[in-house]
C-alpha positions, -999 to +999 in steps of 0.1 A: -038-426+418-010-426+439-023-432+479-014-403+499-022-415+538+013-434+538+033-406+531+013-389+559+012-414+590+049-413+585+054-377+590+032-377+622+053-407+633+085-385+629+069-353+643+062-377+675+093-391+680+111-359+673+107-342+710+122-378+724+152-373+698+164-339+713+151-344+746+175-377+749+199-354+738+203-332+769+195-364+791+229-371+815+256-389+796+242-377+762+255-357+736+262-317+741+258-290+717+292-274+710+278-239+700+276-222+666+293-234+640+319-206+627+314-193+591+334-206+565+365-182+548+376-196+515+411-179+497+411-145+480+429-144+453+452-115+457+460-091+425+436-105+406+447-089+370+480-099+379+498-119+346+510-148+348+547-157+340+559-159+306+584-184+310+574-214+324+593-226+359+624-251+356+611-282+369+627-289+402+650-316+405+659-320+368+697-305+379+701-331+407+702-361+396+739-374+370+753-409+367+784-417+385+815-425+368+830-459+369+809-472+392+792-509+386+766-522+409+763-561+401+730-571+406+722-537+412+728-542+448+741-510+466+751-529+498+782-546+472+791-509+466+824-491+485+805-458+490+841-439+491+849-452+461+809-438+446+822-402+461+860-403+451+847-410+415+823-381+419+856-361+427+875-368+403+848-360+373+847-326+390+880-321+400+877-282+399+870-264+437+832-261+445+820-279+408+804-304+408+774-313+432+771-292+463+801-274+454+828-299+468+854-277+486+893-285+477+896-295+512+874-318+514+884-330+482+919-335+493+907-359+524+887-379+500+916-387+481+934-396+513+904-422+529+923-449+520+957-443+533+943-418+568+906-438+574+904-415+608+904-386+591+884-397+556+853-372+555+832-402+544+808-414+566+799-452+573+765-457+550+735-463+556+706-481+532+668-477+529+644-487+500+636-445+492+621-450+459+598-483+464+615-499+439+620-532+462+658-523+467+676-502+492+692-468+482+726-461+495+728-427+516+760-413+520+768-384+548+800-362+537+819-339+563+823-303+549+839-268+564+822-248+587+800-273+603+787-285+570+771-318+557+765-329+526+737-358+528+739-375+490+713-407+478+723-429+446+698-453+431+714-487+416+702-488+377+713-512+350+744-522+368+751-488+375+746-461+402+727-425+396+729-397+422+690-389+428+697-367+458+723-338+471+720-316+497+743-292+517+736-275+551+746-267+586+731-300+601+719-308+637+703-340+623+692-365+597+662-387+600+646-413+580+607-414+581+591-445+563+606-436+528+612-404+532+648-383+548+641-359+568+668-328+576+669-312+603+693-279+598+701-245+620+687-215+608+712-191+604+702-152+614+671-162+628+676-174+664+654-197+682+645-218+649+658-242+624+647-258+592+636-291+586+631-306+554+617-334+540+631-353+511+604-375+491+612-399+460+593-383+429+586-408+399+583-380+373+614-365+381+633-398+391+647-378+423+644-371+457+628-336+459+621-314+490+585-322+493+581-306+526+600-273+535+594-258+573+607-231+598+601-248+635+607-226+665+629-241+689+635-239+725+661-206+724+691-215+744+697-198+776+729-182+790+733-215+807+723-239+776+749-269+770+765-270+738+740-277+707+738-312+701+758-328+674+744-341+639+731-374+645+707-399+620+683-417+637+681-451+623+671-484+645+684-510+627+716-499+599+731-520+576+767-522+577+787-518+547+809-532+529+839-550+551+865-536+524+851-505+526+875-477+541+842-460+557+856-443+591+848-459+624+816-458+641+818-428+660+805-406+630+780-379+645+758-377+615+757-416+596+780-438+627+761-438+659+753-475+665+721-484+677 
């Protein structure tokens, strides 16, 4: 038979020591209670009987991504790549205004084609490399001036001696950051004063691009009747590689993808 007078010294043992436990607790320098706990809410399921859609969603990202044209990449090192040279290819295998990615304006088109012989005025802006997809090799990121205070913020991965666009994104820009692998854009929020969007891009394997992971609406100071101007785009970088010296990348006053450290 199993002994029972164990099982029982120990629960007077614990029913002693039990009034020393709390009272230590409300001793000087010991721990407080914090008050009641509040009760847990899970999610309600809204519309219950609600059907779900018949088609199924088109996975995001799929539409981003396309091979440049005439572009090698020995070694598939991006740093040995003239990033005007990966955008002016870009133009040309969408010559038509606003085809292509981000809808190239004609414009902008027109300086592209012009980088070589008026740098100053190339929309281009000097490039700027980070290791995005964990892949062990830096990704080059490519800023491109647009109309109406646009930038287009592009990312090409370096793939069998060639180069695949994995990211492109237009908008109003007051900034672009890079957070550990990630590129975060920071962009005004037309209509609704007093804010601005910031998104961050992330590498997804299943897609093989850089989708908007993270999506956000920040309020921001509002600017009074005395604010300064708003500040220029600007990436925040510490330590950029520099491209290419034959490069015809613009000088490094660039708002968006020049500021020196």
């Amino acid at each position: 038979m199993r002994p029972r007078g164990r099982p029982l010294v120990a629960a007077v043992a614990l029913a002693a020591a039990a009034p020393l436990v709390l009272s230590g607790c409300g001793a000087e320098g010991g721990l407080k209670s914090a008050g009641p706990t509040p009760t847990a809410v899970g999610p309600v399921r809204l519309w219950p009987s609600l059907p779900p859609a018949t088609a199924p969603p088109l996975d995001y990202g799929e539409t981003d991504t396309e091979s440049v044209p005439g572009i090698g990449v020995p070694d598939n090192d991006v740093h040995r790549v003239d990033a005007v040279a990966v955008v002016r290819a870009e133009v040309k295998a969408h010559p038509d205004t606003y085809s292509g990615p981000d809808g190239m304006y004609q414009e902008t088109a027109r300086q592209i084609g012009r980088c070589t012989t008026e740098p100053a005025k190339c929309p281009v802006m000097r490039p700027y490399y980070r290791d995005l997809t964990g892949n062990g090799r830096d990704e080059l990121i490519v800023g491109i001036r647009m109309p109406d205070q646009q930038v287009a913020v592009r990312v090409y991965l370096a793939e069998n001696d060639g180069l695949t666009r994995i990211m492109s994104t237009v908008d109003q820009v007051i900034s672009v950051e890079l957070a550990g692998r990630d590129i975060v854009v920071r962009a005004s929020s037309a209509g609704i004063p007093g804010y601005e969007y910031r998104t961050a891009w992330s590498w997804d394997e299943q897609q093989g691009a850089m989708l908007p992971a993270r999506d956000e609406i920040v309020r921001v100071k509002p600017p009074g009747p005395t604010a300064s101007p708003a500040p220029q785009p600007r990436l925040v970088e510490p330590t950029p590689t520099p491209g290419p010296a034959s490069s015809p990348t613009p000088s490094d006053t660039d708002d968006v993808f020049g500021e020196a450290p």
